[in-house]
N, C-alpha and C positions, 0 to 999 in steps of 0.2 A: 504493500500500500504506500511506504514511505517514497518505494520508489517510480511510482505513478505519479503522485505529487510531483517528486521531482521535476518529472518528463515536461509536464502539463504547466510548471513554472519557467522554465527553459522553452516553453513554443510560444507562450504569453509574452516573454519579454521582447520580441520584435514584434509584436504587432503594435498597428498608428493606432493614434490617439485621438479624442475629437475637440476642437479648435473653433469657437462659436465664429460667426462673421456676419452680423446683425446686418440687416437692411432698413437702415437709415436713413436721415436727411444729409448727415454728413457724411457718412460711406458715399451715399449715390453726388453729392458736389462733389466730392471729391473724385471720385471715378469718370463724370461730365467735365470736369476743367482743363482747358485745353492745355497742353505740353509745351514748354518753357522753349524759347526760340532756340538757345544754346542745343535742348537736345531735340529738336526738329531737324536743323543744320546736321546734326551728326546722323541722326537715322536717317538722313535722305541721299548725305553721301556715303551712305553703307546700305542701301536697302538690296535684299536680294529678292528679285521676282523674276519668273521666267519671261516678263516684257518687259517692264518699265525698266527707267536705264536712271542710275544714281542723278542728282543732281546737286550744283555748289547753292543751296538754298540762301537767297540775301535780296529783300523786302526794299531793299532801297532803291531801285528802278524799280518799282512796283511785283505784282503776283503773277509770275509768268503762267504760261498754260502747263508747262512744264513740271515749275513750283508747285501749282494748286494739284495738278493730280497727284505729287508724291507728298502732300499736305494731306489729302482725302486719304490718301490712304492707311495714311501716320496714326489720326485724328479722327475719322470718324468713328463714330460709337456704336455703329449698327455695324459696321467692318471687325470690330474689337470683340462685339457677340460673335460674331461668325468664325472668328478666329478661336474661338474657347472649344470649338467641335473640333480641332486639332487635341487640343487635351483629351478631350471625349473618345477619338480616336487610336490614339495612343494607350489609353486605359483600358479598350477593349482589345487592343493588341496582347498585350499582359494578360490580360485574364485568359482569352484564349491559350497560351504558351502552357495555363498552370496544369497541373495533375491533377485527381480527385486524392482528398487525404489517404492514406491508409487508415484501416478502422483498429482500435484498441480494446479489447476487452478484458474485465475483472470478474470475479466472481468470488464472494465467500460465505460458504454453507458452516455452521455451529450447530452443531450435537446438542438438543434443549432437553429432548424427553425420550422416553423408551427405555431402548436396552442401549442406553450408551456406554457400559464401560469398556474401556479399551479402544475406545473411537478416536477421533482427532478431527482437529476442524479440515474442512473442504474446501478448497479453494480451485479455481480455474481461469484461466490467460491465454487468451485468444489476440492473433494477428490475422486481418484481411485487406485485402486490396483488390479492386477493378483493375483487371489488366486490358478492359479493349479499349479503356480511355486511351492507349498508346496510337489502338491504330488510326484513331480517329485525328489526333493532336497534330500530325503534320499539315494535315488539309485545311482544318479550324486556323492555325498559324499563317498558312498563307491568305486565305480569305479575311483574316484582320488586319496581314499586311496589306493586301492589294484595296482592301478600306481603308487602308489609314492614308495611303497615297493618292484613291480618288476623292478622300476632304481635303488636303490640301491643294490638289488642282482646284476643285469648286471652290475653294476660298478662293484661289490668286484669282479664278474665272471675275468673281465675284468684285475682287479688288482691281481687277481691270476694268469692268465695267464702272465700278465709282469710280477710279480716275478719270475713266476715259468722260465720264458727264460733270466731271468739277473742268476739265479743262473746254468742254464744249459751251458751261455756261461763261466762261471767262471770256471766249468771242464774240459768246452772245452780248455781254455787257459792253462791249468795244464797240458792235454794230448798233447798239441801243446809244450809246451815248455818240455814235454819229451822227445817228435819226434826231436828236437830239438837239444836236449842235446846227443843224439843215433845220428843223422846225423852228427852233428859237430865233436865229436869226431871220428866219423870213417872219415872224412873232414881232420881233421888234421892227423891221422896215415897213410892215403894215400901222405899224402902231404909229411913226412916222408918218406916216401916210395918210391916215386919217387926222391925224392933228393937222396935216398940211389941207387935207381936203373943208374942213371945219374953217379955218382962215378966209380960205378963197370962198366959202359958202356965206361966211360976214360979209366978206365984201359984193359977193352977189356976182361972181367968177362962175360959179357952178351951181346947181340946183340941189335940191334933197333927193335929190335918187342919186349921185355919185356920192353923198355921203352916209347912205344907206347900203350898199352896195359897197364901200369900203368897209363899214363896219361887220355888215355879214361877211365878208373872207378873212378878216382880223378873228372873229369868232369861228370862224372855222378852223384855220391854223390853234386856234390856240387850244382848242379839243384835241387836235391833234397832238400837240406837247401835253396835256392832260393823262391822254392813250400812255405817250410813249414811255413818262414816268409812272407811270402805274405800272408796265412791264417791267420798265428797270428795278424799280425794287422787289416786286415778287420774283426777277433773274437772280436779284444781289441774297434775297433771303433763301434762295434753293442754295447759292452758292454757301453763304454760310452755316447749312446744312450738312451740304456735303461735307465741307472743311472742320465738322464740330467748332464752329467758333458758335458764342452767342449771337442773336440777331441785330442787336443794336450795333455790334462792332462793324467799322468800315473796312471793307479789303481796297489797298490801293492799286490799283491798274496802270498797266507800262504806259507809257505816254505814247506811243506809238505802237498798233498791234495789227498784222496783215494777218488772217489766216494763212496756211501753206495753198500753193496753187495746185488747182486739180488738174492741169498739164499734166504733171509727173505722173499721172498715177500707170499703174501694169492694164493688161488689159484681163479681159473677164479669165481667161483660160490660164495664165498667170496664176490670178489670185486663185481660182478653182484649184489649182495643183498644189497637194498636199496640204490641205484645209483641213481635212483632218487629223493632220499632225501638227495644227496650229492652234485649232479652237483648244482652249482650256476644258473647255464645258464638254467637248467631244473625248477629250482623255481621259477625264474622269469618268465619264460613263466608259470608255473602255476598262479602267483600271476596276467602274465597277461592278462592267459584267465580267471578270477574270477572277474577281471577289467571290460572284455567285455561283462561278463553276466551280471553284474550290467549296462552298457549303454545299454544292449538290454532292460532289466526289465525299464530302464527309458524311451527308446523309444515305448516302449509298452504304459506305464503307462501314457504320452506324446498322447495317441490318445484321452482321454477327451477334449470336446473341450472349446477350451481357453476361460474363464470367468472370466469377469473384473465386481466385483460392485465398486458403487461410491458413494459418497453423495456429496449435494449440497446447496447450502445455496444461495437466489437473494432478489432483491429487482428491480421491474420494475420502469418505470418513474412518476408511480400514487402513488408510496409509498405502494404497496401492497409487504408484504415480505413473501417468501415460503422459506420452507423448504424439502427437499426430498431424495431419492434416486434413481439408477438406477443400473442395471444389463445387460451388452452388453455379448453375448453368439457367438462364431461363428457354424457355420451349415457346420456342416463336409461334404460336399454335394463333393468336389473337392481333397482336401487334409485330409487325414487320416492318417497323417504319415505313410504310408504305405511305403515311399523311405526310409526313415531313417530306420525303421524296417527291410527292405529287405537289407540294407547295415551293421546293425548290426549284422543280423542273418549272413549274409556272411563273415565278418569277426570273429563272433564266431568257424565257421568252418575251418574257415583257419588257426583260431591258436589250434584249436587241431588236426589238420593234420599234425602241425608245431611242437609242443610236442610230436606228437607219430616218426611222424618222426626225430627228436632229439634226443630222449630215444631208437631208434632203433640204429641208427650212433651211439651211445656212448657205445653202448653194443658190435656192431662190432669190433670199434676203440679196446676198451678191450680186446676181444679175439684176436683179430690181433696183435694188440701190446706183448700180452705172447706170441705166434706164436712165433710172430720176436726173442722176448727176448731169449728164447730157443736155435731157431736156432744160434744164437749169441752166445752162452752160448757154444753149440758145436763145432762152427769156434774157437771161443778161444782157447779152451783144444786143437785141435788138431794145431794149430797151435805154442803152447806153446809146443807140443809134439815135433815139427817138430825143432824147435830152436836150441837144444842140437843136435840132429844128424845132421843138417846141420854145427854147428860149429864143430865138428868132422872132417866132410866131408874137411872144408877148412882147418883145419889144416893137416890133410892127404895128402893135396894137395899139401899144402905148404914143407911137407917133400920131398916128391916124386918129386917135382918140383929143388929143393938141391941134391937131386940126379940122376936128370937128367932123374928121371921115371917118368913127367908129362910135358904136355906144359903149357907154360904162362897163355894164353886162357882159359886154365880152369878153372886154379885157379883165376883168378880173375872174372871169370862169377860165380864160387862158392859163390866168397866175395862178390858180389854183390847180389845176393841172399838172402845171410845171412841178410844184414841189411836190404833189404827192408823186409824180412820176418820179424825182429825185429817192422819195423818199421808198418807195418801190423797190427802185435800183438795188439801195440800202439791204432789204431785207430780204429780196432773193440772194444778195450773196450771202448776208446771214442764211438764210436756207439751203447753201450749198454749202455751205463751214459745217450744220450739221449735218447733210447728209453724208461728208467727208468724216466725220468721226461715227456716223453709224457704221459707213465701210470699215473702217476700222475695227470694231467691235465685232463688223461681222467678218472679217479677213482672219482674225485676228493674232495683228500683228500689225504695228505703225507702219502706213507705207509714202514709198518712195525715198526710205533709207538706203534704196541700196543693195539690199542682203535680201533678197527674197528666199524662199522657201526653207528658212532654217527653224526647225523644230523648239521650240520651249524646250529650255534647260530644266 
């Protein structure tokens, strides 16, 4: 007995211990508070991910596209949860690896009543163990590795996809504060304008319909700066989002920001080639149907049926001591694993329906996406065509209007024209920056680096 104790003190003292960790108001600020610049700079020029590429982080030219995505990545807190199924997975790596304990047994019988004299106490000591946990343990072991490496692709997928939308809103706020800068100034030359128009209506130069008539296009324009900054800050608060900063805080923008031009880009057959040794999202479902075959091969391998030996060591009340063994078998008579094989085997098929259907959508997305780009590409040019002759048009007007050979009305439905056509211009190329980071996301891999078809490290 003393020396059971013992055993049972000696397996006790490696096991963990429990560690409270309250969910708090000040656990959870503290967990939300964003990360000190010093170690931003350092994890951005050390990040390892199989796309993003390190960066010298420095906020004094403003938040590159660059910066902000390996910021979202750093920073954000839905990214930080996601990353914790790394630990989760690694946890079931371990378990999988373990053994089933060997089992221990005591036994002692005392001589109370009868014909005990010349008896002695009774005692008996049993050893068992499952031995077909062995056979199953290699297959368990791979299927939680080959889990444990498609979480981490679905994270970095995951952490691709946030960078790639913190650096797409950072264009977007560039093209927002053009539209911007095009509204307000033609905002203020109306406003101009109608002050001048009111003067000459004093002195009886012009009537109440060109002053009516300037002030409907001053109200017009000025909805439109209305619109524009309404977008820009629900751009700036996504942006802050992504970046885990709070929403009140201002992110500063480079003074100068082009998107990359869609010239560069491969063509469809290009990007289509080896896409699936790009997508993150595509490896990980590889990595996690090569998971599933190894839990089918273990549920397979799981129909031997379960066999425990033992040994035994007693001693009866007459002082007679045995020693022996035993082998407990069960009789697959009811249970064959036959559920767990027919639930394995069905989800083996469901994630390569799940893969090919993925690898199909990402091949669409690509051809769709050049489509768009294209057509995008065309709306441009001709709209960039239309700009100069329309500003022709309204100064034509505006002569002709001085000499009394135009009405009011026109020329200011001309001017109104002009800038929303300006402001057009604007936001189809914003709409070609994003469909150029959706290629991206759907390529996936930055292009026109260069390096085409090289596989995620």
């Amino acid at each position: 007995m003393l020396a059971l104790l013992l055993f049972l003190t000696l397996t006790l003292t490696g096991c963990a211990t429990y560690h409270p960790m309250p969910l708090d108001k000040a656990a959870v600020d503290r967990a939300l508070a964003p990360p000190a610049l010093e170690t931003i700079s350092l994890k951005a020029s050390q990040i390892h991910h199989p796309l993003l590429r390190p960066v010298n982080f420095d906020l004094r030219d403003g938040l590159s596209p660059d910066e902000a995505a390996i910021l979202a990545v750093i920073a954000n807190p839905r990214l930080r949860a996601l990353r914790d199924q790394k630990g989760l997975a690694q946890a079931q790596l371990i378990q999988a690896g373990l053994l089933p304990n060997p089992q221990l047994s005591y036994s002692l019988d005392i001589p109370m009543a009868g014909a005990t004299e010349g008896t002695v106490k009774a005692y008996g000591l049993g050893w068992s163990w499952d031995i077909v946990s062995l056979l199953t343990r290699a297959a368990k072991m791979a299927a939680a590795r080959n889990q444990a490496q498609a979480v981490d692709l679905a994270v970095a997928w995951q952490e691709w996809q946030v960078a790639q939308a913190a650096r797409l809103q950072i264009y977007r706020l560039a093209f927002l504060d053009q539209q911007l800068a095009v509204a307000k100034d033609e905002e203020k030359g109306l406003q101009d304008n109608v002050a001048t128009v009111k003067r000459a209506l004093d002195l009886g130069y012009v009537t109440i319909i060109n002053l009516a008539a300037a002030q409907a296009s001053l109200q017009k324009v000025h909805l439109q700066v209305l619109t524009i900054e309404q977008q820009r800050e629900q751009e700036r608060l996504a942006l802050n989002q992504a970046l885990g900063l709070p929403p009140e805080q201002d992110v500063p923008l480079p003074a100068h920001l082009e998107p990359p031009s869609p010239q560069s880009l491969p063509s469809l057959q290009e990007i289509s080639r080896n896409l699936e040794e790009r997508r993150l999202d595509l490896l990980a479902l590889k990595m996690g149907y090569q998971s599933q075959e190894e839990r089918l091969r273990a549920a397979i391998l799981a129909q031997v049926p379960k066999i425990n030996i033992g040994f035994a060591h007693a001693s009866d009340t007459t002082h007679v001591i045995t020693t022996g063994f035993a082998v407990t078998i069960d009789l697959p008579i009811f249970d064959r694993n036959q559920g767990r094989i027919a639930i394995e085997t069905a989800s083996r098929q469901k994630l390569f329906d799940e893969y090919a259907s993925r690898l199909f959508t990402a091949r669409a997305d690509v051809a769709r996406l050049l489509t768009d780009m294209a057509s995008l590409s065309q709306q441009i040019k001709t709209t960039e065509n239309s700009i100069p002759t329309l500003s022709n048009l309204v100064q034509t007007y505006y002569h002709a209007l001085l000499e009394g050979n135009a009405d009011v009305i026109s020329y200011y439905n001309a001017r109104d024209e002009l800038i929303a056509r300006q402001i057009q211009l604007l936001t189809l190329r914003r709409n070609l920056a994003d469909q150029r980071i959706a290629l991206e996301i759907a390529a996936g891999e930055y292009l026109g680096s260069g390096e085409r078809g090289a596989s995620p490290k």
